[in-house]
PyMOL CGO cylinders between C-alpha atoms (Angstrom):
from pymol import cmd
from pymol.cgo import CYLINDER

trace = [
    CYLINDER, -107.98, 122.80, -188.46, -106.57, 119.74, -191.23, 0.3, 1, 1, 1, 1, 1, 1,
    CYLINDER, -106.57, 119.74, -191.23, -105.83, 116.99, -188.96, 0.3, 1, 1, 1, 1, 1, 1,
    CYLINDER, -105.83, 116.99, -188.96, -102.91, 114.97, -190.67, 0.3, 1, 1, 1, 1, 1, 1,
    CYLINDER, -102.91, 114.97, -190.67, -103.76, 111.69, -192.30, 0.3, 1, 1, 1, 1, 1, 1,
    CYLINDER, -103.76, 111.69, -192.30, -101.18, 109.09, -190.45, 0.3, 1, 1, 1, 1, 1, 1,
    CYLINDER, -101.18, 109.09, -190.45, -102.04, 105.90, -191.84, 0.3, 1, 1, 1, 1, 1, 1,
    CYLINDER, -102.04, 105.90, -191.84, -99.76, 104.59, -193.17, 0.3, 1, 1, 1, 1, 1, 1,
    CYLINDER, -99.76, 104.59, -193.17, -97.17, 106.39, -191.17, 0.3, 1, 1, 1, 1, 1, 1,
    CYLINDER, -97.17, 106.39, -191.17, -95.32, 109.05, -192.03, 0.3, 1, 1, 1, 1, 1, 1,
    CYLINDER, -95.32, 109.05, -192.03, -92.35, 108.99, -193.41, 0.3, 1, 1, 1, 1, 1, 1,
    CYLINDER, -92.35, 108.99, -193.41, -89.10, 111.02, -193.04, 0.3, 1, 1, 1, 1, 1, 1,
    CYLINDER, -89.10, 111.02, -193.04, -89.84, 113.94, -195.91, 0.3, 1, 1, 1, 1, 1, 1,
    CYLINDER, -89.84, 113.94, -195.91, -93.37, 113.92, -194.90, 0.3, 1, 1, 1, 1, 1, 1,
    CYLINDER, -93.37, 113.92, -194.90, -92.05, 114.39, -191.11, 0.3, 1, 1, 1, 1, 1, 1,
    CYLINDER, -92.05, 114.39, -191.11, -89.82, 117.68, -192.17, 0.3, 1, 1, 1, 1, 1, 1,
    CYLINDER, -89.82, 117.68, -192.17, -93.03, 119.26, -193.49, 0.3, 1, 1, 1, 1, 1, 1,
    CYLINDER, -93.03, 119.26, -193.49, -92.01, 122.33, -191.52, 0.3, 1, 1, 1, 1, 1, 1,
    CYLINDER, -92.01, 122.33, -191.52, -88.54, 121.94, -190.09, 0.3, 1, 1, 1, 1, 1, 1,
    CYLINDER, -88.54, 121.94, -190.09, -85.85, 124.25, -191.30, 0.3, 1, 1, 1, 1, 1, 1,
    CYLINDER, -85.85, 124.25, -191.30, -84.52, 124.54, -194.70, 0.3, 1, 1, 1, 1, 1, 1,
    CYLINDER, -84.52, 124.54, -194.70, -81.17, 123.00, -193.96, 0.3, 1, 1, 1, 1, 1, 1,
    CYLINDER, -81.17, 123.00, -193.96, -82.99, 119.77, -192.17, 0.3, 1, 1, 1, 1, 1, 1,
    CYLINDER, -82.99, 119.77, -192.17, -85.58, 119.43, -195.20, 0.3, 1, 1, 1, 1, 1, 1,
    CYLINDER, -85.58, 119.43, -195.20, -82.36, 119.43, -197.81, 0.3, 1, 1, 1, 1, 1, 1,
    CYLINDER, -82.36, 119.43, -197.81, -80.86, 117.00, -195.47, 0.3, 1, 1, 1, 1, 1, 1,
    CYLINDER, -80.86, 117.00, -195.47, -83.78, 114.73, -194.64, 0.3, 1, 1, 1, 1, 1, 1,
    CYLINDER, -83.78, 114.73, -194.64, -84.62, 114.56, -198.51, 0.3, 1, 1, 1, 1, 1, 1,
    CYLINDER, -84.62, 114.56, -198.51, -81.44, 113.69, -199.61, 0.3, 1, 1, 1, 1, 1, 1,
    CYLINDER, -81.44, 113.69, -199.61, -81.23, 110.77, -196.79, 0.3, 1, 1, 1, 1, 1, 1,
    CYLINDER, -81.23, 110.77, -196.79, -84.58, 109.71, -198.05, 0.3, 1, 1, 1, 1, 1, 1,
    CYLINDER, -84.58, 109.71, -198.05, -83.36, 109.00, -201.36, 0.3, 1, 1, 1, 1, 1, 1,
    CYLINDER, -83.36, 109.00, -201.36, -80.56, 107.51, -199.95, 0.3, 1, 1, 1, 1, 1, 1,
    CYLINDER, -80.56, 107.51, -199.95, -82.41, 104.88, -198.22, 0.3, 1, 1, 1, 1, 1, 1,
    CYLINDER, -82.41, 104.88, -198.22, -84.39, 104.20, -201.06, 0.3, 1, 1, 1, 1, 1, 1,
    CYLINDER, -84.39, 104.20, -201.06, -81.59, 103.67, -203.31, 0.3, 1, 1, 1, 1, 1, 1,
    CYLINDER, -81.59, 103.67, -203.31, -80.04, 100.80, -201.15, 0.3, 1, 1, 1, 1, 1, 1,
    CYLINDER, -80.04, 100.80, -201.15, -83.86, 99.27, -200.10, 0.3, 1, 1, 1, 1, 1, 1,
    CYLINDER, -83.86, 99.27, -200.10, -84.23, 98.99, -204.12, 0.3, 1, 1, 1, 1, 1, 1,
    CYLINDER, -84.23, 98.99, -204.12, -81.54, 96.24, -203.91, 0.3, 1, 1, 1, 1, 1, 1,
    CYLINDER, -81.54, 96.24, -203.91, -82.57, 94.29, -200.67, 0.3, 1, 1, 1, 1, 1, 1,
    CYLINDER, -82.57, 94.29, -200.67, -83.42, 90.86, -200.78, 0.3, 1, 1, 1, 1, 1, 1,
    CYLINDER, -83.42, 90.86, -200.78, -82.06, 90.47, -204.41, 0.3, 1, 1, 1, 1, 1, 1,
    CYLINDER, -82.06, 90.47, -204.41, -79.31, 87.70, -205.39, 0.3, 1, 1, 1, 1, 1, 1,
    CYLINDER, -79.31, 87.70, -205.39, -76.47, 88.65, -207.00, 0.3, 1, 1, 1, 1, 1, 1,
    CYLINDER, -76.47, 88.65, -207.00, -77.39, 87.35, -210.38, 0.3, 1, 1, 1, 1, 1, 1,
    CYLINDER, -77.39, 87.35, -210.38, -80.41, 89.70, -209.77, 0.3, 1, 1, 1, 1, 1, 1,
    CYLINDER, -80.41, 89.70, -209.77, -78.66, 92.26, -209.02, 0.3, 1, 1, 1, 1, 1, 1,
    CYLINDER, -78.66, 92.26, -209.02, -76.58, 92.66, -211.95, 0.3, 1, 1, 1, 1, 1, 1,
    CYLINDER, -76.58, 92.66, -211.95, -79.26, 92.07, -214.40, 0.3, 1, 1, 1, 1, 1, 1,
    CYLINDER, -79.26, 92.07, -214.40, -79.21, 94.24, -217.60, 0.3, 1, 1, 1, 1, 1, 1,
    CYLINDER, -79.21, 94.24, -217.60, -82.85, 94.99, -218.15, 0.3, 1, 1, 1, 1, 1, 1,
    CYLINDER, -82.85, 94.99, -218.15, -81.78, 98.58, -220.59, 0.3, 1, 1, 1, 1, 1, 1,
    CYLINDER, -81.78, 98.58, -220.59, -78.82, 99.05, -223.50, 0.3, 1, 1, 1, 1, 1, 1,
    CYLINDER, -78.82, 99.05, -223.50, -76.82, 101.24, -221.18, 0.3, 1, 1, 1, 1, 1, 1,
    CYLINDER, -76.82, 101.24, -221.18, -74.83, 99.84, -218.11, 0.3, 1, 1, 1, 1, 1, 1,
    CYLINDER, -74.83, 99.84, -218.11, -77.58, 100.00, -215.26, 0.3, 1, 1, 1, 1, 1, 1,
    CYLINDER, -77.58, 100.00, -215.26, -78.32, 97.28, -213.32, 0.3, 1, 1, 1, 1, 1, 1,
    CYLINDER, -78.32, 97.28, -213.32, -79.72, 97.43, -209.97, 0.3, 1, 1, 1, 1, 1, 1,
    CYLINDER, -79.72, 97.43, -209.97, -76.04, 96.63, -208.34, 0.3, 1, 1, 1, 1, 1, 1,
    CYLINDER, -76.04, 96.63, -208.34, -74.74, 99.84, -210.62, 0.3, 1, 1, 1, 1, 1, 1,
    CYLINDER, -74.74, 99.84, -210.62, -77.00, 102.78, -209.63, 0.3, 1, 1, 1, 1, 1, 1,
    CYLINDER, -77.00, 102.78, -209.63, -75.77, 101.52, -206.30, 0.3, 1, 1, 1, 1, 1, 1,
    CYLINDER, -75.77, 101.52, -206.30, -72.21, 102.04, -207.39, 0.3, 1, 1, 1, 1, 1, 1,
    CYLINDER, -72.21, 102.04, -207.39, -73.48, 105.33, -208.87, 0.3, 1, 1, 1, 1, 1, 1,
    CYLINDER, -73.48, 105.33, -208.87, -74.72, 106.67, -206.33, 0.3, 1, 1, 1, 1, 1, 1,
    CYLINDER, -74.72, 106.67, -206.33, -71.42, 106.39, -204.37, 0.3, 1, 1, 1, 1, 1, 1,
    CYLINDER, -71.42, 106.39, -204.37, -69.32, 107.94, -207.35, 0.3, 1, 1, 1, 1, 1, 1,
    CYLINDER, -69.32, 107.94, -207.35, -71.91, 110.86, -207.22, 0.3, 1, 1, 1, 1, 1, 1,
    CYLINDER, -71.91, 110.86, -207.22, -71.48, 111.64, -203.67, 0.3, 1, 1, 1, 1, 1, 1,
    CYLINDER, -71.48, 111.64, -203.67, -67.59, 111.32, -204.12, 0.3, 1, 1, 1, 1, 1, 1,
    CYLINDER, -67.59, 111.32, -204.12, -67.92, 113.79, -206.85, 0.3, 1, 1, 1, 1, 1, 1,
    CYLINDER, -67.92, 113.79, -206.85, -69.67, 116.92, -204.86, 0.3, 1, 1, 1, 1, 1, 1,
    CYLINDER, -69.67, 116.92, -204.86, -69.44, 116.27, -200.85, 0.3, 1, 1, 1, 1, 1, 1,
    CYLINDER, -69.44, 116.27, -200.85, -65.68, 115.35, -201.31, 0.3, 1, 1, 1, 1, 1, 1,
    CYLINDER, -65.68, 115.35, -201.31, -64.25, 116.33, -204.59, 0.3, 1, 1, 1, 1, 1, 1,
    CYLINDER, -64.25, 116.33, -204.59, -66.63, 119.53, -205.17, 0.3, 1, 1, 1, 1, 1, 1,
    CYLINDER, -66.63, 119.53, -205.17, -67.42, 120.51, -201.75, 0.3, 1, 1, 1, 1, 1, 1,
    CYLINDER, -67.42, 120.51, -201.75, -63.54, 119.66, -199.46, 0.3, 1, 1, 1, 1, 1, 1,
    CYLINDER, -63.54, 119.66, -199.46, -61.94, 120.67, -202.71, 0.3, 1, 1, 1, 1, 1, 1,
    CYLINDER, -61.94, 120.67, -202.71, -59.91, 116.83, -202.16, 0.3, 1, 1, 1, 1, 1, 1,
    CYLINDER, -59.91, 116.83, -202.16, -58.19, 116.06, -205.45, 0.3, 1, 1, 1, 1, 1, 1,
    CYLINDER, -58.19, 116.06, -205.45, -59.73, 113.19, -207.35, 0.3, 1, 1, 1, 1, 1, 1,
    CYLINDER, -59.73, 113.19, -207.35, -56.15, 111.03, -206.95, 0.3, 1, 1, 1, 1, 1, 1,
    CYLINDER, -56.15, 111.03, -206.95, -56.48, 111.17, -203.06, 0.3, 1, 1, 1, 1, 1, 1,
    CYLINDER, -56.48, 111.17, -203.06, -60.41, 109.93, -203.09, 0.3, 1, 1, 1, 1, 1, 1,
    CYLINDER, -60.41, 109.93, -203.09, -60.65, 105.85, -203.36, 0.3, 1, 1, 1, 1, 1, 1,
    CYLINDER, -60.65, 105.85, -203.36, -62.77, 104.45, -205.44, 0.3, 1, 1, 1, 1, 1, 1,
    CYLINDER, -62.77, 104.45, -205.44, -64.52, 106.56, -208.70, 0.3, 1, 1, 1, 1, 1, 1,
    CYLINDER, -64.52, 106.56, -208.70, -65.30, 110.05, -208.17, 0.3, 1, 1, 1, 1, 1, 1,
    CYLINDER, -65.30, 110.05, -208.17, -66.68, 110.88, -211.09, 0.3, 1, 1, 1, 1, 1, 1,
    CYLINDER, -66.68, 110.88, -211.09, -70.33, 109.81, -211.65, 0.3, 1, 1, 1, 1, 1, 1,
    CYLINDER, -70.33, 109.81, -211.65, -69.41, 108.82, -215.30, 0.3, 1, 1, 1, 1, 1, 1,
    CYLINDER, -69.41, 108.82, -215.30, -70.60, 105.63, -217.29, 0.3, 1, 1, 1, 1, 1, 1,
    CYLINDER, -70.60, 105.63, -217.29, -67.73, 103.72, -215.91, 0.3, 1, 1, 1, 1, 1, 1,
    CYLINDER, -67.73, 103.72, -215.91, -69.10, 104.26, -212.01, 0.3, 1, 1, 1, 1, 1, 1,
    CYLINDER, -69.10, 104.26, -212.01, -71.70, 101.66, -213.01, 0.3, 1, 1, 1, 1, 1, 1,
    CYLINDER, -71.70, 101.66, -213.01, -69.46, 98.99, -213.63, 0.3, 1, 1, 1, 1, 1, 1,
    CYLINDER, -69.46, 98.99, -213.63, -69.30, 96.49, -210.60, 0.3, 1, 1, 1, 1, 1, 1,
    CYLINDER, -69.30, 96.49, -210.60, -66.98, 93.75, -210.26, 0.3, 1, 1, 1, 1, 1, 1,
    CYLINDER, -66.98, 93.75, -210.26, -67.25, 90.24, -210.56, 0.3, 1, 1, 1, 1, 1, 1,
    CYLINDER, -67.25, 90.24, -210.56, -66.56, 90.00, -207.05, 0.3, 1, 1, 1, 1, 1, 1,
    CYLINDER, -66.56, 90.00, -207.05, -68.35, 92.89, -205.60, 0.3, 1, 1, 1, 1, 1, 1,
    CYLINDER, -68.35, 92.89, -205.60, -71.28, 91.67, -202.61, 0.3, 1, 1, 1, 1, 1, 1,
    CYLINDER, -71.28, 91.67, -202.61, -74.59, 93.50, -202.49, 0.3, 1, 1, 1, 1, 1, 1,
    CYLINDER, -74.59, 93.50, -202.49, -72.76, 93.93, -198.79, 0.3, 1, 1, 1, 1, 1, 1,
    CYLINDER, -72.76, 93.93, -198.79, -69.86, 95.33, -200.35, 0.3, 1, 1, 1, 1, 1, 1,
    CYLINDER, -69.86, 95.33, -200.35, -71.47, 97.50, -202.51, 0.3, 1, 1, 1, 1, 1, 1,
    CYLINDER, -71.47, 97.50, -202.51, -73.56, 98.70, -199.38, 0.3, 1, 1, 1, 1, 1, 1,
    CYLINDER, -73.56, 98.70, -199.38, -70.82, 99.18, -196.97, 0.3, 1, 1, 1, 1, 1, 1,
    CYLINDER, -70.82, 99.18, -196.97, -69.54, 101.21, -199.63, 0.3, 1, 1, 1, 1, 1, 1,
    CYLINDER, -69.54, 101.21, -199.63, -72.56, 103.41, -200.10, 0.3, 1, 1, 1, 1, 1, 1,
    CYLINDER, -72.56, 103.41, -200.10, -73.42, 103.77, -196.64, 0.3, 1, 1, 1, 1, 1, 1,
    CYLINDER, -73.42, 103.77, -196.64, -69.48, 104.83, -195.71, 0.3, 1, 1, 1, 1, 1, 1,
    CYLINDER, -69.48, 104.83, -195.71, -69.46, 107.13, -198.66, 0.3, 1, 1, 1, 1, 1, 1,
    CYLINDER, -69.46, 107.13, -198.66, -72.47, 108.73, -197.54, 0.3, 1, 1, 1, 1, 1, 1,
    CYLINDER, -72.47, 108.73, -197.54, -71.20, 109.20, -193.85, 0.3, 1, 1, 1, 1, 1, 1,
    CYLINDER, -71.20, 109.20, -193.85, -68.60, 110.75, -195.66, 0.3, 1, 1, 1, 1, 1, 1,
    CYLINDER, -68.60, 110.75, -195.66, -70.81, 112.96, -197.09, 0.3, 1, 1, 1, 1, 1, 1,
    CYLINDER, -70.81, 112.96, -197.09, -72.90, 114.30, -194.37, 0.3, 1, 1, 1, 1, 1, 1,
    CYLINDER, -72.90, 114.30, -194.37, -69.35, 114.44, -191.92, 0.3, 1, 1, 1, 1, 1, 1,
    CYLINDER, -69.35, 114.44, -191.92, -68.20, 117.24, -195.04, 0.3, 1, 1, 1, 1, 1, 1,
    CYLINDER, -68.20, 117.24, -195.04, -71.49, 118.69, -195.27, 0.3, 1, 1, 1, 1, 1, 1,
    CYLINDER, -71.49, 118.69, -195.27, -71.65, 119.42, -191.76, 0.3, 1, 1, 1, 1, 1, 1,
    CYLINDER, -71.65, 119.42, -191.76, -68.57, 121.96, -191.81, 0.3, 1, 1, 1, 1, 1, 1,
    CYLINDER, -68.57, 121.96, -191.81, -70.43, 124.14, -193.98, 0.3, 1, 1, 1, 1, 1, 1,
    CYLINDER, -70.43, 124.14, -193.98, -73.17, 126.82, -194.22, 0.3, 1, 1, 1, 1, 1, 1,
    CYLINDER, -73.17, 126.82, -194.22, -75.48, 126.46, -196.68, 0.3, 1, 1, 1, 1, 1, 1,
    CYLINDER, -75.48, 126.46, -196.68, -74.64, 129.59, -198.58, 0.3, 1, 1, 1, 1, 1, 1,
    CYLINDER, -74.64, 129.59, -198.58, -70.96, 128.42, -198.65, 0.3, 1, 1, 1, 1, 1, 1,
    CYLINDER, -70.96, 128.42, -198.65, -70.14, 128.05, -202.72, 0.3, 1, 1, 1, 1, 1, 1,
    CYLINDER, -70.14, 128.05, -202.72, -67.17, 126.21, -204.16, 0.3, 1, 1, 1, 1, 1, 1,
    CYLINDER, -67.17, 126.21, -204.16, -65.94, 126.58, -207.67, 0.3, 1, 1, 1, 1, 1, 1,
    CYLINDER, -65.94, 126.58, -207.67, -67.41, 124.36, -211.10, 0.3, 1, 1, 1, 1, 1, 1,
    CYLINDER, -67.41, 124.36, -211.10, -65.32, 124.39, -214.02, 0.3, 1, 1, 1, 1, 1, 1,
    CYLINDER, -65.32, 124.39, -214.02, -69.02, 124.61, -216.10, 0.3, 1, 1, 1, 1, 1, 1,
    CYLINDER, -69.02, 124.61, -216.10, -71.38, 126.62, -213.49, 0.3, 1, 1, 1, 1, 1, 1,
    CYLINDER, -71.38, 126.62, -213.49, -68.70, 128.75, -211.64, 0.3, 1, 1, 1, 1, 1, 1,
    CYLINDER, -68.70, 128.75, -211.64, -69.50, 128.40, -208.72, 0.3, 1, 1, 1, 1, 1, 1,
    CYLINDER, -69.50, 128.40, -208.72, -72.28, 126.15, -206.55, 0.3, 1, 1, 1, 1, 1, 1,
    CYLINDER, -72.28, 126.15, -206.55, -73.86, 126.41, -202.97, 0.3, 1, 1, 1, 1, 1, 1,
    CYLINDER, -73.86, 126.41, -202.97, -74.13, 123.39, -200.76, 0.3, 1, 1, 1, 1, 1, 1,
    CYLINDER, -74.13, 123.39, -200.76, -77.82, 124.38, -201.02, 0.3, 1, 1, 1, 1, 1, 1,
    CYLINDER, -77.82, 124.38, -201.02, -77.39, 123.77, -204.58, 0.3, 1, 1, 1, 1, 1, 1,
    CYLINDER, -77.39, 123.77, -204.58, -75.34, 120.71, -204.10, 0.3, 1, 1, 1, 1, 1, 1,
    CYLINDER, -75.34, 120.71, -204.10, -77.98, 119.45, -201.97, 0.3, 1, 1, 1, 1, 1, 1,
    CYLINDER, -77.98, 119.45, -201.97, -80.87, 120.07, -204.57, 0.3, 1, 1, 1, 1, 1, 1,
    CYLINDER, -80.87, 120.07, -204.57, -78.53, 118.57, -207.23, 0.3, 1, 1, 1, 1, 1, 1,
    CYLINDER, -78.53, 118.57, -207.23, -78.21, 115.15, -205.16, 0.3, 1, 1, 1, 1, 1, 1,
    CYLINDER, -78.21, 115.15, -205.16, -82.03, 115.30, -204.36, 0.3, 1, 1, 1, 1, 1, 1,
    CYLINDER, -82.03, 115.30, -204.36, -82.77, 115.78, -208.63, 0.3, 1, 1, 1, 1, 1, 1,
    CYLINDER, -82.77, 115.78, -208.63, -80.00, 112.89, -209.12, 0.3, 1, 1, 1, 1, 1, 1,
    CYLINDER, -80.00, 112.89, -209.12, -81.20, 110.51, -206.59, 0.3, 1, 1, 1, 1, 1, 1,
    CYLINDER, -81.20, 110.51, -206.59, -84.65, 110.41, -206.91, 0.3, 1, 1, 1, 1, 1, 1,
    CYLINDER, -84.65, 110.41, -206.91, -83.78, 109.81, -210.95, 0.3, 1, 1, 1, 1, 1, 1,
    CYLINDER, -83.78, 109.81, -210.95, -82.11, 106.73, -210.29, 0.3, 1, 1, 1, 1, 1, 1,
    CYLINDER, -82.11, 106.73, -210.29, -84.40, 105.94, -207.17, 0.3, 1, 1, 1, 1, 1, 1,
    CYLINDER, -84.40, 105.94, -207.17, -87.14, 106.14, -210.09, 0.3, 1, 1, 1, 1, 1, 1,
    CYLINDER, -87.14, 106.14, -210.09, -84.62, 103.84, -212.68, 0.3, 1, 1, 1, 1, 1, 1,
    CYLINDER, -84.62, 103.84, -212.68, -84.46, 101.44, -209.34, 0.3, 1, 1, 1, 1, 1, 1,
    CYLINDER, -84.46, 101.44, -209.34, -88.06, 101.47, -209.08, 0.3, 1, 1, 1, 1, 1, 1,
    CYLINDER, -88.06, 101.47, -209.08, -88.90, 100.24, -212.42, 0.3, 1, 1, 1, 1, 1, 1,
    CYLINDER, -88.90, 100.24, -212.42, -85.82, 97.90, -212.50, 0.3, 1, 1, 1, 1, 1, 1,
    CYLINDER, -85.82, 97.90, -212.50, -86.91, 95.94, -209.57, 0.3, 1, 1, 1, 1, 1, 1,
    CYLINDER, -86.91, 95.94, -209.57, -90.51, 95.74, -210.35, 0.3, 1, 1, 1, 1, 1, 1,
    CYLINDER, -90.51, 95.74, -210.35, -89.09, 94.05, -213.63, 0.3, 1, 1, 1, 1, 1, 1,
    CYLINDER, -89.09, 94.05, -213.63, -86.84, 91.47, -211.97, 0.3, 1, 1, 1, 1, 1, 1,
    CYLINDER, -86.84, 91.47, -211.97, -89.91, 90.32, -208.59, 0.3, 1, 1, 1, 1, 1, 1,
    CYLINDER, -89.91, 90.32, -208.59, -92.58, 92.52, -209.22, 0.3, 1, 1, 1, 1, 1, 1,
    CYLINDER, -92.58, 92.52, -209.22, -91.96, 94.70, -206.10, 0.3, 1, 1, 1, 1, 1, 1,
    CYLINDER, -91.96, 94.70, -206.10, -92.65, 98.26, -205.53, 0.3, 1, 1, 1, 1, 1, 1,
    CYLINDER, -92.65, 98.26, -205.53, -92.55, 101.07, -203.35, 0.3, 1, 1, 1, 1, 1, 1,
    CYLINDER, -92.55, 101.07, -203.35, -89.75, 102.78, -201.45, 0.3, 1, 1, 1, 1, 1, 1,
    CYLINDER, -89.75, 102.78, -201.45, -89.32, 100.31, -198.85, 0.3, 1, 1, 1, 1, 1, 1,
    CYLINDER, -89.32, 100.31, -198.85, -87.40, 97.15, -198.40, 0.3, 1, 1, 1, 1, 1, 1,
    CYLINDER, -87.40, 97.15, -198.40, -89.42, 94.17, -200.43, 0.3, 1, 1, 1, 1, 1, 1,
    CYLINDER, -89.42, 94.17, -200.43, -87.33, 90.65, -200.35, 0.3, 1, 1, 1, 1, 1, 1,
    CYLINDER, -87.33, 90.65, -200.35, -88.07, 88.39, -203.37, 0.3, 1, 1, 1, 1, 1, 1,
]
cmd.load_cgo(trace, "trace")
């Protein structure tokens, strides 16, 4: 028998080794969550909105990202709720990583963590096999929505990681203060 090595501690993924498909989908997708918004703790606002690459991503943005994304397939692709009737932007484009002057890391995670509540409330009314229609794909599964969000967050979780270890040096996926 492998006895499991549990130092350091598991984590959440690592927990889910065998639970059911839906709860592994789930559990990843949470896990990237969290990393997203530890990738910004402890930062300062100037910090946070550092441009470290040509395009638009900063630290703050994949934050504001992250919440277009989910907009985009829990409510817009998923409920089928028209773009006009979701605040805030819904489309995971270039311009969901601009922040505003007056945007708090608090803000921005308030936003993120309502978005995502969002998110799992929606998910929660479907099965996994239940599909929706894509103007480019035809149609999607949650199951495939969920891998989607897993592929897209651990991207920018990976664009956070090397971000922040530019700006204090920090790494790993938990919450490191400056």
């Amino acid at each position: 028998m492998i006895t499991p090595q549990i130092d350091p501690p598991l984590d959440a993924p690592e927990l889910a080794a065998v639970a059911g498909e839906r709860q592994i989908l789930e559990t990843f997708v949470d896990y990237f969550r969290d990393v997203t918004k530890n990738k910004v703790a402890g930062l300062t606002a100037e910090q946070l909105r550092i441009r470290l690459v040509p395009s638009r991503t900063t630290l703050a943005g994949l934050l504001k990202h992250a919440s277009a994304v989910e907009r985009n397939w829990f409510q817009h692709r998923l409920a089928q709720i028209p773009r006009e009737d979701i605040p805030g932007n819904s489309f995971g484009d270039d311009d969901s990583f601009l922040v505003g002057p007056d945007e708090s890391l608090t803000d921005l995670i308030n936003e993120y963590d309502a978005t995502c509540e969002w998110s799992r409330q929606i998910a929660a009314g479907f099965d996994l096999d239940h599909t929706v229609p894509h103007p480019r794909l035809g149609r999607v599964s949650l199951r495939w929505i969920y891998v989607h969000m897993i592929e897209e967050l651990g991207r920018h979780a990976g664009h956070a990681d090397i971000l922040r270890e530019q700006i204090d040096g920090a790494q790993g996926d938990q919450v490191v203060a400056s």
